[in-house]
C-alpha positions as CSV (number, residue, x, y, z in Angstrom):
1,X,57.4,89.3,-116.1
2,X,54.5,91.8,-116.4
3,X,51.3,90.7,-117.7
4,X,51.5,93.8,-119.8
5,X,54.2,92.5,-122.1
6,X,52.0,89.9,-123.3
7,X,50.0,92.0,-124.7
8,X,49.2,92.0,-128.4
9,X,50.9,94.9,-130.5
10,X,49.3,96.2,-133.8
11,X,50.8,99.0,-135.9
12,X,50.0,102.6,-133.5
13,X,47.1,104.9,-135.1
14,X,48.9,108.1,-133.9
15,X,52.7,109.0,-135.7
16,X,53.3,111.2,-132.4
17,X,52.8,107.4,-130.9
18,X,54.7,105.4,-133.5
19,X,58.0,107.7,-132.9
20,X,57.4,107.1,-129.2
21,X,57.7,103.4,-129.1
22,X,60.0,100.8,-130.9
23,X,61.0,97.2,-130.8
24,X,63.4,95.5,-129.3
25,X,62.6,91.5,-130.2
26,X,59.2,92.2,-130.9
27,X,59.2,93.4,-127.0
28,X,57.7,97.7,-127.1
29,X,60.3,100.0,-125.8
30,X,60.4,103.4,-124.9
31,X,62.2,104.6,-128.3
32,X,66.0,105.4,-128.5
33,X,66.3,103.3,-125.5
34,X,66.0,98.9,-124.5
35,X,63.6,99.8,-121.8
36,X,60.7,97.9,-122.1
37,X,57.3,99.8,-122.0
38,X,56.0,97.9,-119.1
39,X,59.0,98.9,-116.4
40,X,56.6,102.0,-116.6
41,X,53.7,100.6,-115.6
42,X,55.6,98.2,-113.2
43,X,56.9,101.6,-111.5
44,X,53.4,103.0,-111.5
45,X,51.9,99.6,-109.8
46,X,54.4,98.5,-107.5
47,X,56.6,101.1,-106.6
48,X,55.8,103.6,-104.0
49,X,57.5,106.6,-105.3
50,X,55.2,106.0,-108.9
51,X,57.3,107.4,-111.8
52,X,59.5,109.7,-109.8
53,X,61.0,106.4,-108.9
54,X,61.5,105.1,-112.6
55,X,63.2,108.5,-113.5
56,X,65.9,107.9,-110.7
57,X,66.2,104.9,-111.8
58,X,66.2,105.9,-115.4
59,X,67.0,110.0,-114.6
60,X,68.2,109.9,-118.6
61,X,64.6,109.6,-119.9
62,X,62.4,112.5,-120.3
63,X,59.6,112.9,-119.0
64,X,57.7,113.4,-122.4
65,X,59.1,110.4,-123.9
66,X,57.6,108.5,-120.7
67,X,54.2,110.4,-121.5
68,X,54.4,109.3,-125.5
69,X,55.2,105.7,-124.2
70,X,52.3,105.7,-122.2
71,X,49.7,107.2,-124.3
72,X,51.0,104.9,-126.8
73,X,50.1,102.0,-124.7
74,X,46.9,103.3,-123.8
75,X,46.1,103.5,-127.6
76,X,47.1,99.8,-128.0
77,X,44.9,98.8,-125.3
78,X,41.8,100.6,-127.0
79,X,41.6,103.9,-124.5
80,X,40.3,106.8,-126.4
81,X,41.0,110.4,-125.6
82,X,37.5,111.0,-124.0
83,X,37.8,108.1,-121.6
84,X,41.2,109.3,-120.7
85,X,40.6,113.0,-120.0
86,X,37.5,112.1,-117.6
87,X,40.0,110.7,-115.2
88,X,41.9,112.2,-112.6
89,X,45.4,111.8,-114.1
90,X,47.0,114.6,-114.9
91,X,50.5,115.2,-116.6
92,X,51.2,118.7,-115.8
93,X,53.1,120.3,-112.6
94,X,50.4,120.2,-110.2
């Protein structure tokens, strides 16, 4: 199991976020689906393809519900906007 799952979830600031993300015994999953948050951030650690691996593997979910589920995390975990945007992700075609 990912470390990530363990982490403590509190109620999301954002209602963009809060539509992004639901529960599934108390485990966060990308909403409208049982896929847990953290298979994201497994695909962006260990696999080598990144995300375009998770959407073969999961080709049904968009790519803007992956982006809510991950800004949603990001929230959780205390990341504001200004620290995100100085960094060189981007979510746009490059």
């Amino acid at each position: 199991m990912c470390a990530i799952a363990k982490v403590p979830v509190q109620v999301a600031r954002d209602e963009a976020a809060t539509e992004a993300v639901t529960f599934d015994n108390g485990r966060p999953v990308i909403a409208g689906t049982r896929i847990p948050v953290y298979y994201i951030v497994q695909s962006l650690a260990f696999d080598e393809e990144g995300l375009d691996g998770f959407f073969r593997d999961y080709p049904w979910i968009g790519r803007d519900q992956v982006e809510a589920a991950i800004d949603w995390l990001l929230d959780h975990l205390g990341y504001s906007g200004d620290e995100i945007d100085d960094t060189p992700l981007h979510w746009g075609e490059e």
